[in-house]
BABA-645333 format. One line per 8 residues: number of its first residue (from 1); their letters; for each residue y negated, z negated, x negated of C-alpha. Coordinates in Angstrom, 1 decimal. Each point is the difference from the previous one (the first is absolute). Layout:
# BABA-645333
NUM = A = Y Z X  ...
END
This chain:
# BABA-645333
1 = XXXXXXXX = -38.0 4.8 -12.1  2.6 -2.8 1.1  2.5 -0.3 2.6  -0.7 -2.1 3.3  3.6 -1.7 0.5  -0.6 -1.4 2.7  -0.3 2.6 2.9  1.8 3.2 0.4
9 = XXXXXXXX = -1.3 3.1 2.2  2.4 2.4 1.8  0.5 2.5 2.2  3.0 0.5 2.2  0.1 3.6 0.4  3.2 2.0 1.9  1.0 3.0 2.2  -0.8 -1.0 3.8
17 = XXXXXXXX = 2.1 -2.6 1.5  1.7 -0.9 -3.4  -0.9 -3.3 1.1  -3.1 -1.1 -2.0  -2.2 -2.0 2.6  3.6 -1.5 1.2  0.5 -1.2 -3.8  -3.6 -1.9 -0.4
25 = XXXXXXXX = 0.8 -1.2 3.5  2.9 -2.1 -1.9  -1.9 -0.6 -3.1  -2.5 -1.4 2.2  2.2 -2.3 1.7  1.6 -1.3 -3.1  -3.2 -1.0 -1.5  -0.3 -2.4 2.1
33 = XXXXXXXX = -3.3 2.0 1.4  0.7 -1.3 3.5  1.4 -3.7 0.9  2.6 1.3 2.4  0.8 3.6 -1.3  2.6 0.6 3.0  -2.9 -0.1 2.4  -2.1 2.4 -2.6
41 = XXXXXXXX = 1.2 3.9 1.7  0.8 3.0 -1.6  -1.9 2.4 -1.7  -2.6 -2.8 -0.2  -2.7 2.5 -2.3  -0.3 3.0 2.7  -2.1 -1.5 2.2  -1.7 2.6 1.4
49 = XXXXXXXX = 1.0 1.4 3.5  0.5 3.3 -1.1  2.4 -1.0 -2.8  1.8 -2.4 2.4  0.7 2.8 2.6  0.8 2.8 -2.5  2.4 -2.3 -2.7  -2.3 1.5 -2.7
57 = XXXXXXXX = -2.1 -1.1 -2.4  -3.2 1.6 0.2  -2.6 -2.3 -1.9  0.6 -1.4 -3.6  0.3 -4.1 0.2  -0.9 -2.6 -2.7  2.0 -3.1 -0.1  0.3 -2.9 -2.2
65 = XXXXXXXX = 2.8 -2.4 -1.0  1.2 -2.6 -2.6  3.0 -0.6 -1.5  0.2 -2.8 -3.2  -3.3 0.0 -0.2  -0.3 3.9 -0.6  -2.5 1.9 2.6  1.3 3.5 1.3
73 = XXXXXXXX = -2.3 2.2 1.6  2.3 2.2 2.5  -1.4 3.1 1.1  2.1 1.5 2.9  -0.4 4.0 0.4  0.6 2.6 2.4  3.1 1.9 -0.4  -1.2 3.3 2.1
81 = XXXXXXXX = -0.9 2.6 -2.1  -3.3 0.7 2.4  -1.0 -3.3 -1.4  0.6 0.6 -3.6  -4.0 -0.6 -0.8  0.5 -3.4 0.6  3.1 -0.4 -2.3  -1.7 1.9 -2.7
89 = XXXXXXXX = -3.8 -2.0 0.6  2.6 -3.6 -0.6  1.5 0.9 -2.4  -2.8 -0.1 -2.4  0.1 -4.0 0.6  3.1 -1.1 -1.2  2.4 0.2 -3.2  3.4 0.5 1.2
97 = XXXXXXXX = 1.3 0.7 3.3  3.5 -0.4 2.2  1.4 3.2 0.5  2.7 0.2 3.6  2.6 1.8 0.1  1.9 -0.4 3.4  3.6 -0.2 -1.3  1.2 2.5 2.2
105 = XXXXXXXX = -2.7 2.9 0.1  -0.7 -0.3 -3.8  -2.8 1.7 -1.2  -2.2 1.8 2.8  -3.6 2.0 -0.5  -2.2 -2.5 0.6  2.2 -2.0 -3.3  -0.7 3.0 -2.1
113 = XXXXXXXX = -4.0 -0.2 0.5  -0.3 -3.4 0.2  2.0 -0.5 -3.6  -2.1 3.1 -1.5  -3.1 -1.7 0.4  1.2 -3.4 -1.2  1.4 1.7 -2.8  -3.5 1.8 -0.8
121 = XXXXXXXX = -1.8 -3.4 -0.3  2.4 -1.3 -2.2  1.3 -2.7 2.9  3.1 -2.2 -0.9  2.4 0.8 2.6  2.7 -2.2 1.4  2.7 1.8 2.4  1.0 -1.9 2.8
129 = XXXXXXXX = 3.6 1.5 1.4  -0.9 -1.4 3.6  1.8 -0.1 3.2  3.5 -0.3 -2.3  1.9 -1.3 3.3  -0.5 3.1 2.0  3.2 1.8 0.8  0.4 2.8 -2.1
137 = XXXXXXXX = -2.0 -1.6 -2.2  0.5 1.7 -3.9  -1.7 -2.3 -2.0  1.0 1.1 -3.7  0.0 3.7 0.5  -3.6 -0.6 2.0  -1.0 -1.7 -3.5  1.2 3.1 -2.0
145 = XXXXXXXX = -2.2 2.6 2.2  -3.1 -2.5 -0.8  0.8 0.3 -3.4  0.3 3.6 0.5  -3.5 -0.1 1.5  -1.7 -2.0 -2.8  1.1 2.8 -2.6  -1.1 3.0 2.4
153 = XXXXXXXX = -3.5 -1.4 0.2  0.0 -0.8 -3.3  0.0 -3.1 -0.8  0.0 -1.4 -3.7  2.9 -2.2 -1.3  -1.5 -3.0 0.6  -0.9 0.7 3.8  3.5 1.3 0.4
161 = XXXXXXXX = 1.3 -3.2 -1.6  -0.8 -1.5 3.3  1.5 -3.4 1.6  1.6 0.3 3.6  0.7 -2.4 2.3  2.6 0.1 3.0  -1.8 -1.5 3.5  0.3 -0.4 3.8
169 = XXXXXXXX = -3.7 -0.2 1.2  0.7 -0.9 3.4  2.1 -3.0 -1.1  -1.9 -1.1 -2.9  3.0 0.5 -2.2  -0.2 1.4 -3.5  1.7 0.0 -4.2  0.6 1.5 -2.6
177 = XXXXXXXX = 3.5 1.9 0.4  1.8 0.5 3.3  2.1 -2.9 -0.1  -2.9 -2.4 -0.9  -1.7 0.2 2.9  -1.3 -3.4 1.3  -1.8 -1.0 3.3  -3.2 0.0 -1.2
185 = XXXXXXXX = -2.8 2.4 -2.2  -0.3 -2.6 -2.7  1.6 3.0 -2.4  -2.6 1.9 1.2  -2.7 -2.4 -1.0  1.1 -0.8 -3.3  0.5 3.8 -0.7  -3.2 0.7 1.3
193 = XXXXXXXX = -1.7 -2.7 -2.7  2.4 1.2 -3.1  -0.4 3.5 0.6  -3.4 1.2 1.6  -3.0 -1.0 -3.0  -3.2 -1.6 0.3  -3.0 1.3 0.7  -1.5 0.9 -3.6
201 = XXXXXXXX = -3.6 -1.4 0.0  -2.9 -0.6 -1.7  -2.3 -3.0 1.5  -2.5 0.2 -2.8  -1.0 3.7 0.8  -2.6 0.6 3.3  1.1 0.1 4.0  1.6 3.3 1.1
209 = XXXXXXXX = 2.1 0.4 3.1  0.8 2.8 1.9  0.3 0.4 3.8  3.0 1.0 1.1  0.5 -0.9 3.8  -3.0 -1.0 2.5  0.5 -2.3 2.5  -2.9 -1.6 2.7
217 = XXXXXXXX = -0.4 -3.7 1.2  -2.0 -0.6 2.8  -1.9 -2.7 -1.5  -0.5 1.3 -3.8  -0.4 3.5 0.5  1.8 2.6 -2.0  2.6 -1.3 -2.8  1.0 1.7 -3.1
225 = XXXXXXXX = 3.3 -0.4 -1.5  1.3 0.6 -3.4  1.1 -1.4 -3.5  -2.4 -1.2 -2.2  0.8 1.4 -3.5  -2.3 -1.8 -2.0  -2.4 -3.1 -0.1  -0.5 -2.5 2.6
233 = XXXXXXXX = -1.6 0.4 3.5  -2.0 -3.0 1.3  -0.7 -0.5 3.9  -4.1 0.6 0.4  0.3 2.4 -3.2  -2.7 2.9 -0.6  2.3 3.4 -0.3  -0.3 3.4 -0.3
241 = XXXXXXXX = 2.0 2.8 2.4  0.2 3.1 -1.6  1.4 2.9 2.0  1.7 3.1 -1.1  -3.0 2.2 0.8  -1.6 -2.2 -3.3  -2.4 -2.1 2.4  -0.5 -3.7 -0.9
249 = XXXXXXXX = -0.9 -2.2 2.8  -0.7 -3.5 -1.0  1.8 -3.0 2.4  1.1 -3.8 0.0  3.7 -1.1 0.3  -0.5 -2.6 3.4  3.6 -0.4 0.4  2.7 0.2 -2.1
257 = XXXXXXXX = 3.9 -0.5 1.0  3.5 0.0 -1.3  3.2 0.6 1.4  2.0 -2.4 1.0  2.8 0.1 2.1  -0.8 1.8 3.6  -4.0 -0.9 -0.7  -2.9 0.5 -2.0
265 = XXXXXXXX = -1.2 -3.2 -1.5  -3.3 -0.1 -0.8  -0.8 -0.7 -3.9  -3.0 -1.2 -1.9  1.3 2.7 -3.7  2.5 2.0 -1.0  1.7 1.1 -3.0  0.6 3.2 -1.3
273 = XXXXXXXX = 3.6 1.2 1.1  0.0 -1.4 3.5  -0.1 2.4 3.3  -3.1 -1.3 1.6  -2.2 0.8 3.3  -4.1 -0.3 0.0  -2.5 0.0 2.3  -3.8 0.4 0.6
281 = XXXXXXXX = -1.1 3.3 -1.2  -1.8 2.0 2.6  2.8 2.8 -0.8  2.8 1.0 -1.7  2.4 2.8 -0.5  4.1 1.0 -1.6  -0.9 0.7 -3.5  -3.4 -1.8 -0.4
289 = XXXXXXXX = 0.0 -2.1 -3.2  -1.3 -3.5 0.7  -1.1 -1.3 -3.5  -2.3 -3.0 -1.8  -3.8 2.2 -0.5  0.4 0.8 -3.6  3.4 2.5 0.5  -1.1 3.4 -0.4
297 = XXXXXXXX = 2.6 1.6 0.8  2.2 -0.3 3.4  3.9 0.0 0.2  1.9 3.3 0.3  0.1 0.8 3.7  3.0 0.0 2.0  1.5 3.7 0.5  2.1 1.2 2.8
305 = XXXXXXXX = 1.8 3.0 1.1  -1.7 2.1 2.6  0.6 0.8 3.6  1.9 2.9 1.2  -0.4 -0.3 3.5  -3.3 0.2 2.2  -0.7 -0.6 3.7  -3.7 0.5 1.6
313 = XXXXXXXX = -1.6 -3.6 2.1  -2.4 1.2 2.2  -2.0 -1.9 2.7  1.9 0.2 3.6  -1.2 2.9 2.0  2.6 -0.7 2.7  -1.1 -0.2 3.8  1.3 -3.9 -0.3
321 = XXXXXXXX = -2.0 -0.6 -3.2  -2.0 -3.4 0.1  3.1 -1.0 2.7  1.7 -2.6 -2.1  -1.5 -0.6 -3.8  -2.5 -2.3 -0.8  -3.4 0.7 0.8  -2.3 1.8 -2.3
329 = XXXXXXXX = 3.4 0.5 -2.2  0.3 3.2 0.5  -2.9 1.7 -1.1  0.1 2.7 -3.3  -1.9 -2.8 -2.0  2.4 -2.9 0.7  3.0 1.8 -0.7  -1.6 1.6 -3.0
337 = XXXXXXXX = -0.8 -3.6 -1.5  3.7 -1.1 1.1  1.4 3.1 -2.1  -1.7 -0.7 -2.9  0.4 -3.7 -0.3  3.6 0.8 0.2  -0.3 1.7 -3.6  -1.6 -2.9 -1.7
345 = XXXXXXXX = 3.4 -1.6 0.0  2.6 2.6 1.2  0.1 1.7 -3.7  2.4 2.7 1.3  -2.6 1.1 2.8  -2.7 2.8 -0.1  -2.6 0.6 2.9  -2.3 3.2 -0.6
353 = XXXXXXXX = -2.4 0.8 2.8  1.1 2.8 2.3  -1.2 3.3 1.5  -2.3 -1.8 2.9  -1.3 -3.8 -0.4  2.2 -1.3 2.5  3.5 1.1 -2.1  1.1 -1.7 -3.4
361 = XXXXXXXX = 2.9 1.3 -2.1  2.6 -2.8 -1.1  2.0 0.9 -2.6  3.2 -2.4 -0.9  2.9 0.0 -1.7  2.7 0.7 3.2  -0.2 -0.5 3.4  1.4 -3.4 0.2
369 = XXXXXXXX = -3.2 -0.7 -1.7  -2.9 1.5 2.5  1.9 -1.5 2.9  0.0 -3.6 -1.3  -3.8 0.9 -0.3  -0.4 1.6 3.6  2.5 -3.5 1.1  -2.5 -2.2 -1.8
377 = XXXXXXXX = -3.0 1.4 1.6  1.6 0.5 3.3  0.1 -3.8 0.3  -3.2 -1.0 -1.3  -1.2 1.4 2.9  -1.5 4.0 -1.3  1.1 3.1 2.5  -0.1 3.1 -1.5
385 = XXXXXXXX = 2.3 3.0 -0.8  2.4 1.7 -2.6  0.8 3.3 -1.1  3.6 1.2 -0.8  0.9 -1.3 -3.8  -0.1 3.3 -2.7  0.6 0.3 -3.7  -2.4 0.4 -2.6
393 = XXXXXXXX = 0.5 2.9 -2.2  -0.8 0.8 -3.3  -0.1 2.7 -2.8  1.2 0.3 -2.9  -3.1 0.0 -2.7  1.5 2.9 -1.8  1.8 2.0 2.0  -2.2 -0.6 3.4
401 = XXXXXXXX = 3.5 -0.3 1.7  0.2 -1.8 3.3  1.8 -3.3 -0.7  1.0 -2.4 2.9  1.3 -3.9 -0.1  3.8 -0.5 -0.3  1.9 -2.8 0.4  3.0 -1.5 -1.1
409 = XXXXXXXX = 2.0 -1.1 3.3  3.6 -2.0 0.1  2.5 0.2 2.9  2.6 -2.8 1.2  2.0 2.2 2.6  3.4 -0.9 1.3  2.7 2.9 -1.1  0.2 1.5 3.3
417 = XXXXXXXX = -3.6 0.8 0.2  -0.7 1.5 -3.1  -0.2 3.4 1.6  -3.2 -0.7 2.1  -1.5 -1.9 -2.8  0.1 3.4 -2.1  -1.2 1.8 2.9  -3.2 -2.1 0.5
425 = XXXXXXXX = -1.0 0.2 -3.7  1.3 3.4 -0.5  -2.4 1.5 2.7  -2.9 -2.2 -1.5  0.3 1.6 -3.6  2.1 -2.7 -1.4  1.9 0.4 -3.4  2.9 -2.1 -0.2
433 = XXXXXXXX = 0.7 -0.9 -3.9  3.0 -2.8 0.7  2.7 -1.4 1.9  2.5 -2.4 0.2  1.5 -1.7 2.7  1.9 -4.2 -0.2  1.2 -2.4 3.0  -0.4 3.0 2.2
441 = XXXXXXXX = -3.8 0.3 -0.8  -1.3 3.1 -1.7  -2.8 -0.2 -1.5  -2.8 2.6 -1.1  -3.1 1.1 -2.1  -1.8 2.8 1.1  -4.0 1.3 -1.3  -1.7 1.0 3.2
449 = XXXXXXXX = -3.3 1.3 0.4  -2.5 -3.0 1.4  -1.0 2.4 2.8  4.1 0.2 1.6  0.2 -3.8 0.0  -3.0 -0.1 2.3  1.4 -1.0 3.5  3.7 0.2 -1.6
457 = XXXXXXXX = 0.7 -3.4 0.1  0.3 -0.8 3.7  1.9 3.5 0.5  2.2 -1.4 -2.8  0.8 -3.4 1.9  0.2 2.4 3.1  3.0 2.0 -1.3  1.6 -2.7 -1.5
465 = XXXXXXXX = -0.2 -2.4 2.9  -1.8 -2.2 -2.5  2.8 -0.9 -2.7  -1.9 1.9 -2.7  -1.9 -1.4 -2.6  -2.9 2.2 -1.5  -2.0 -1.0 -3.6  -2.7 2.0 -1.4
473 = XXXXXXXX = -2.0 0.0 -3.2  -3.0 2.1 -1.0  1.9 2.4 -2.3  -3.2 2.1 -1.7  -1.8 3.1 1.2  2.1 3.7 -0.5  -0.7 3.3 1.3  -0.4 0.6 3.6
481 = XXXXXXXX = 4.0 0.4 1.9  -1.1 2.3 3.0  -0.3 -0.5 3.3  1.7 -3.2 2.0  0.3 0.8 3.7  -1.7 -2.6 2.2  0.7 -1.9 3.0  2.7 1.9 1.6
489 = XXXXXXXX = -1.3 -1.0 3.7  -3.3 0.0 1.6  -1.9 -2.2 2.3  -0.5 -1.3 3.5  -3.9 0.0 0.8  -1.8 -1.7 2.7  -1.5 3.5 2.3  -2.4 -2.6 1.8
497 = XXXXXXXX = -1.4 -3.7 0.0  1.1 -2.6 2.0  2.8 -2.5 0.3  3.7 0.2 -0.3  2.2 0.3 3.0  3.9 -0.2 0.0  0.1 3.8 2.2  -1.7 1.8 -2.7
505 = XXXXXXXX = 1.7 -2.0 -2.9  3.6 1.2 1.9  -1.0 3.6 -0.2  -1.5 -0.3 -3.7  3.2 -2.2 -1.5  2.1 3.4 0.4  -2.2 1.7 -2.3  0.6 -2.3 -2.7
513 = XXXXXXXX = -0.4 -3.2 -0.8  -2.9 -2.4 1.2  -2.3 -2.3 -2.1  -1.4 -2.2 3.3  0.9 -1.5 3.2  -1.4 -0.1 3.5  -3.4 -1.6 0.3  -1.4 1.0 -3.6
521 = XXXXXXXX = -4.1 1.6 0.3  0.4 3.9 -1.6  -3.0 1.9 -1.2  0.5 3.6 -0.1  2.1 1.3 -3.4  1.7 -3.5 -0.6  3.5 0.6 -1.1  2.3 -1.9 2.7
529 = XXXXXXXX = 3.2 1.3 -1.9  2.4 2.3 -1.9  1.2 3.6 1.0  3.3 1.0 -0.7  -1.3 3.2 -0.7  -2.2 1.3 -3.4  -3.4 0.5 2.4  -2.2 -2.5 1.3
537 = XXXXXXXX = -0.1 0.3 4.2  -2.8 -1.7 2.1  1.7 -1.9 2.6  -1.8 -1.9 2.9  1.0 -3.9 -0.1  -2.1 -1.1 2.4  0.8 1.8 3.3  0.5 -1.8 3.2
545 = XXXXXXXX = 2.6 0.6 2.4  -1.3 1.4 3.4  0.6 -2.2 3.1  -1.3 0.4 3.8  -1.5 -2.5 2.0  3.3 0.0 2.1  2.1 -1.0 -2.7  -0.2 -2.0 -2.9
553 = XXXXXXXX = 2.6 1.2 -3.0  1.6 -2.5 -2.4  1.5 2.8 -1.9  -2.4 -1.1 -3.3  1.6 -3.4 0.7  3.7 1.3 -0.3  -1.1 2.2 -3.0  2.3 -1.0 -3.8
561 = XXXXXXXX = -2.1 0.8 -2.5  1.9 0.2 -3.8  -1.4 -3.0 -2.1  -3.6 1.5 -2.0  0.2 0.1 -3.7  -2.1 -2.7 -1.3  -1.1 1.3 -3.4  -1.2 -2.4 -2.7
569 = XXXXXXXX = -3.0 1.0 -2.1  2.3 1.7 -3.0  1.5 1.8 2.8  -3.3 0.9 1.1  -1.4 1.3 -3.2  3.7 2.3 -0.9  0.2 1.3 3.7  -4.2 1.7 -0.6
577 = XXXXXXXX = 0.1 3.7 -0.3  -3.0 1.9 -2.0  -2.3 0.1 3.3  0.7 -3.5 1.2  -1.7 -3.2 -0.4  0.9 -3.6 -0.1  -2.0 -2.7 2.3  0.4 -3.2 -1.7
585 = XXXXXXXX = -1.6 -2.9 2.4  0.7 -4.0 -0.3  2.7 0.6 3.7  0.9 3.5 -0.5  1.3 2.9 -2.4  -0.8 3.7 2.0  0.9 3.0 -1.4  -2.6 3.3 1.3
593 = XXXXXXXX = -1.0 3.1 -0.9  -2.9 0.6 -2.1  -1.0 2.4 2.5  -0.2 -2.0 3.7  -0.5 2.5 2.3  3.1 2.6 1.0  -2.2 2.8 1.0  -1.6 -0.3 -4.0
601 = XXXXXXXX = 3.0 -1.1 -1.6  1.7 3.4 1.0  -3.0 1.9 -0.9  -0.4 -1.8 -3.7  4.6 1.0 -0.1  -0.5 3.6 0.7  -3.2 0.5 -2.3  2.4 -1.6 -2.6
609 = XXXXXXXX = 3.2 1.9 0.9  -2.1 3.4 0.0  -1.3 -1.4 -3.7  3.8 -0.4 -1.2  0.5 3.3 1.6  -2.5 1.8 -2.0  0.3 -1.7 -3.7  3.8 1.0 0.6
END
């Protein structure tokens, strides 16, 4: 074995918006990647839509720079925990990795399972106290907590030995101690190159790389990326792709690329310790092993945790379906295909086949998660519709005790509004375990059942006209809490089909609040809005006002109408009650009944409601 000196692979890993896409942004610019780096943007790496739109990281990025003739290979993460299957798939890529810390926040949840699994692989871990010219900001006690953190998820003394660094991400400032900061990252650099080793190799042993991220090019097909951890790859090279299953599938390399800077550049061989991409197999997959013929034996495969939250796809069986997808998108078989394609390279995802052939269970690790999947599809053009998200239980393999997800959740509240914050949690099973409260700030950690923070979010930001901050963690699985009451108010729905009018919508807006405005088409059991009361009520939103042939009236005309809610999809999917579905088209996001028809609908409530009745 020997050491490559001349590259070094990490990962920037971080609680969300610690500021970890804004940091290679500057490490970007400084490189001199782009010849005028004022004219570059921000948050250069998240360039997809949804990313852009959201201010999250969603999809793990390679990136490649060069400082004194050293390559780095920078691979930016997500910093949601729905996304953690991308942090932990990464992280098998690289040897050390930046830890953020937002100088204010310290340590948050998504810190503690990032750091845990850079700690399992053994990763050399620089911590980056960023954002040190934030008011409030607490830089030195922040460092102390992180500390504090290392030793909890016990790391050994030469992982807790670690170096830190003092930055501003935004402005590209960084050094060593507080007062050393400079205008520049060139600390940062140098620490990165004198801290984080290189890759250990061995050139003289066979090919063997595993895929860790799969991207698509319209030209060359499917590309596989990953670090090659031994040998030397050639462009045109005969290979082998082993999956986990134990099939071997014999291929060629066509393409082979590097990273460097924003692009892949292609390559005619590679050396062991570099983070490459490939090309020109008919197929690949997270996990497979691609390898020179004569290894036997593949790579150990890529583990991640799994989901605890499920929601059913099924094929739209709305009056309006075929309205607005693509056609021939929306059939059982296309959507199934869609589904499982997903898996092949979201490693967090599960799709199982469900009770008819037109449903398919999706299982992922929160809801944030499914609805960047139903977002995704949305706008590739699929219709189709979504069940209300549920936890997946367990039992316990001794006792046979019912055991449910729980998560670990952290509240930034102003003082004054502690009160409802306890409220909220308390009614949805939550255990508070600390509290403290600085700068008129309290903050605190609660363990709540997965099932009460479905739909609690946007009732959160509701009571606390949207000044709270909310962070979650999968926690572990523990015995079953009792029962969460549900959405305290019930639903407007549709009594007949037709379109809109302001006269009906006047009569319905005092019943509640409404979800459209004049001039929309209704189908029968479409849900137009909120009650203010726990039932649903069928309310007629398409009447007409009566005139003669005398008199024309303009009262419709003179009719105010309050503003309609305008819910966005994650709205969407927390508003759903059990017997509710989700439309998902490429223009619109309906809410209906599973049941269409009032007349049935009441029959299938009182058949259920005389069930209750008797078990009781």
């Amino acid at each position: 074995m020997t050491i490559r000196d001349d590259i070094r692979n990490i990962a920037i890993i971080a609680h969300v918006d610690h500021g970890k896409t804004t940091l290679v942004d500057g490490m970007l610019k400084q490189s001199n990647v782009f010849r005028d780096a004022s004219r570059a943007g921000e948050r250069i790496l998240d360039s997809n839509d949804l990313e852009r739109e959201r201010g999250i990281t969603i999809l793990a990025k390679n990136t490649a720079v060069t400082w004194n003739g050293v390559k780095i290979n920078i691979v930016d993460t997500p910093g949601h925990t729905d996304f953690g299957g991308e942090v932990e798939r990464v992280l098998n890529m690289v040897d050390g990795a930046l830890l953020l810390i937002d100088a204010v926040e310290g340590p948050m949840p998504q810190t503690r399972f990032v750091l845990r699994k850079a700690l399992e692989l053994g990763l050399r871990i620089i911590v980056v106290i960023n954002k040190i010219d934030r008011r409030y900001a607490r830089s030195e006690q922040v460092l102390n907590e992180t500390f504090d953190l290392f030793i909890e998820l016990g790391a050994n003394d030469e992982q807790a030995d670690f170096p830190v660094i003092y930055a501003e991400g935004l402005a590209g400032h960084s050094g060593l101690t507080l007062d050393s900061v400079e205008d520049n990252l060139i600390s940062l650099f140098e620490l990165i190159i004198d801290e984080i080793p290189g890759p250990e190799v061995d050139e003289g042993e066979p090919a063997r790389m595993l895929i860790t991220t799969l991207d698509y090019d319209n030209y060359k097909g499917q590309i596989g990326v990953g670090r090659l951890r031994s040998g030397i790859v050639r462009r045109g090279m005969d290979v082998v792709r082993m999956t986990p299953d134990g099939e071997r599938i014999d291929g060629r390399i066509e393409y082979l690329f590097t990273y460097h800077n924003l692009e892949r550049q292609e390559i005619e061989e590679a050396h062991a310790g570099d983070i490459i991409a490939i090309g020109g197999l008919e197929e690949l997959g997270i996990s497979d092993t691609i390898a020179d013929p004569e290894v036997d034996q593949p790579l150990p495969a890529i583990v991640v945790e799994q989901p605890t939250v499920r929601m059913t796809f099924g094929v739209n069986t709305s009056p309006f379906a075929g309205r607005e997808g693509k056609t021939g998108w929306g059939t059982s078989r296309r959507l199934r295909q869609r589904l499982f394609e997903e898996t092949r390279h979201n490693v967090a995802l599960r799709v199982t086949d469900g009770e008819s052939a037109e449903r398919f269970v999706v299982s992922g690790r929160g809801e944030l998660h499914l609805a960047i999947l139903i977002e995704t599809m949305r706008r590739e053009g699929y219709e189709f519709e979504v069940s209300r998200p549920e936890v997946i239980f367990t039992r316990d393999p001794e006792s046979g005790e019912l055991l449910e997800p729980v998560e670990e959740v952290e509240i930034e509240i102003a003082d004054e509004m502690v009160g409802v914050a306890v409220e909220l949690l308390g009614a949805r099973r939550g255990q508070m375990f600390d509290m403290h409260s600085e700068n008129g700030t309290t903050h605190m950690k609660y363990l709540v059942p997965t099932r009460g923070l479905l739909g609690f979010r946007a009732s959160f930001l509701i009571a606390t006209s949207g000044l709270g901050q909310m962070y979650s963690i999968f926690y572990g699985y523990e015995p079953f809490m009792g029962a969460i009451q549900g959405r305290r108010f019930g639903s407007l729905v549709a009594w007949e089909p037709g379109v809109s009018t302001s006269y009906a919508l006047n009569n319905a807006q005092e019943r509640g609040s409404l979800f459209i405005g004049p001039g929309v088409d209704i189908y029968e059991g479409m849900v137009v809005g909120e009650n203010v009361r726990p039932d649903d009520i069928a309310v007629n939103v398409c009447k007409l006002k009566h005139v003669t042939n005398h008199r024309r009236s303009f009262a419709e005309d003179a009719i105010r109408l309050t503003p309609p809610r305008d819910l966005s999809l994650d709205q969407c999917i927390e508003f759903l009650a059990e017997d509710e579905l989700l439309e998902v088209t490429p223009e619109s996001l309906r809410i209906r009944k599973r049941i269409l028809p009032n007349d049935l609908r009441m029959k299938d409530q009182k058949r259920r409601e005389k069930l209750v009745a008797e078990q009781g």
